[in-house]
C-alpha positions in Angstrom: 98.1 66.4 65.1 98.0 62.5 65.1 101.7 62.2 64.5 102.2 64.9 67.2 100.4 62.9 69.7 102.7 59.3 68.9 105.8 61.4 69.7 104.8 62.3 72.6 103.1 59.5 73.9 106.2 57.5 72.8 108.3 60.4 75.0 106.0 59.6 77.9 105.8 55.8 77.2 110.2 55.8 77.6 109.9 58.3 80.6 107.5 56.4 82.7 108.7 52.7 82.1 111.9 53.9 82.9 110.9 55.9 86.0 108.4 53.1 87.3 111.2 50.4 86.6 113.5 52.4 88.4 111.2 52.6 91.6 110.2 48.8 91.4 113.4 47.0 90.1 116.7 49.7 91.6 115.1 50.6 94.7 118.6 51.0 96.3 119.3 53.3 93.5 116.8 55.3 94.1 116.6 55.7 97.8 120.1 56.9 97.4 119.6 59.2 94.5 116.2 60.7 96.3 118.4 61.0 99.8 121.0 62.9 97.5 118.5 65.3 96.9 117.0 65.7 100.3 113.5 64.4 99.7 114.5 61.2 101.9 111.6 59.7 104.0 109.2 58.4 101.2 107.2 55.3 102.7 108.7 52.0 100.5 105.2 50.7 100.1 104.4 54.7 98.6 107.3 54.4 96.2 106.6 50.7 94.9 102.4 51.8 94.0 104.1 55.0 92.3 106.6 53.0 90.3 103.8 50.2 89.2 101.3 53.1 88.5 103.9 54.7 86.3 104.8 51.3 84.7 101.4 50.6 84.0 100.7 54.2 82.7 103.7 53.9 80.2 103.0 51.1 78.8 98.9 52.0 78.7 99.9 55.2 77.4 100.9 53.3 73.6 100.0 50.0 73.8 96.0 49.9 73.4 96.4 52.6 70.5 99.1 50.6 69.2 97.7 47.6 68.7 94.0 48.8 68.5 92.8 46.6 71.1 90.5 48.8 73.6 92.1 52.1 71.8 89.8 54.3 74.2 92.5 53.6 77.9 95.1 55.0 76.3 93.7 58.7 76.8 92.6 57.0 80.3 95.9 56.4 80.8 96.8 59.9 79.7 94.7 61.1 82.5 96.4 58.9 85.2 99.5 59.9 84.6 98.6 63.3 84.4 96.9 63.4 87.5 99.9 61.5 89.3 102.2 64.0 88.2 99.8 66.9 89.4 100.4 65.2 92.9 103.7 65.1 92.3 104.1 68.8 91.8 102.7 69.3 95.1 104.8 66.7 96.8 107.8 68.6 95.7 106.4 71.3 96.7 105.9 70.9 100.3 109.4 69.1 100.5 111.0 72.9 99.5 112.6 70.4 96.0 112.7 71.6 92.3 110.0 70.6 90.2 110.3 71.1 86.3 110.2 67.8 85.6 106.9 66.9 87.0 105.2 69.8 85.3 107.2 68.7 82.1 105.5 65.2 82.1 102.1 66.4 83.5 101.7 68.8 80.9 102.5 66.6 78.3 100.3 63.8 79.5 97.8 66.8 79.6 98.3 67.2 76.0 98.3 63.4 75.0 95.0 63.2 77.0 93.2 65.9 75.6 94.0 65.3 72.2 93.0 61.7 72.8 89.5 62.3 74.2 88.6 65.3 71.6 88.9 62.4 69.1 85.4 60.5 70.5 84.2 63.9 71.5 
């Protein structure tokens, strides 16, 4: 189960640095990609705290584990990104968009969380 959990938190570790640096550091990329799509009109300042949230989650997602300094955010972490991707589902789903990834990543953060926390439990 361990070695399940660091694949998957490594998956959501690659996913979320690489969403949150897209949203911070190519924001014309991504306004242009999201206008593609039809999900144009997202507030700047909304889409910078996602994309440091999600940068923060990705690397709190391995990191405090990894290096067993304050091992017990990395569930925390977990949770976070779970819960941002649970909003996310339901901002895609007003906009009328497709969603699978969202629920993809939230229920593998749900997975990585749980599995974390039943270990103090």
């Amino acid at each position: 189960m361990n070695l399940a959990l660091w694949i998957v938190q490594g998956l959501l570790a690659v996913a979320f640095i690489a969403l949150g640096g897209l949203k911070l550091f190519a924001h014309e990329k991504f306004n242009a990609y999201t206008e593609r799509r039809g999900s144009a009109g997202v507030p700047p300042g909304l889409v910078t705290f996602t994309g440091i949230a999600e940068l923060a989650g990705g690397l709190g997602i391995v990191l405090p584990l990894a290096f067993g300094v304050a091992p017990f955010l990395s569930p925390w972490a977990a949770l976070g990104l779970a819960t941002m991707m649970l909003l996310a589902i339901g901002f895609h789903l007003r906009g009328h968009e497709s969603f699978p990834g969202p629920v993809i990543l939230f229920l593998l953060s749900g997975f990585v969380a749980f599995g974390r926390f039943s270990r103090w439990m």
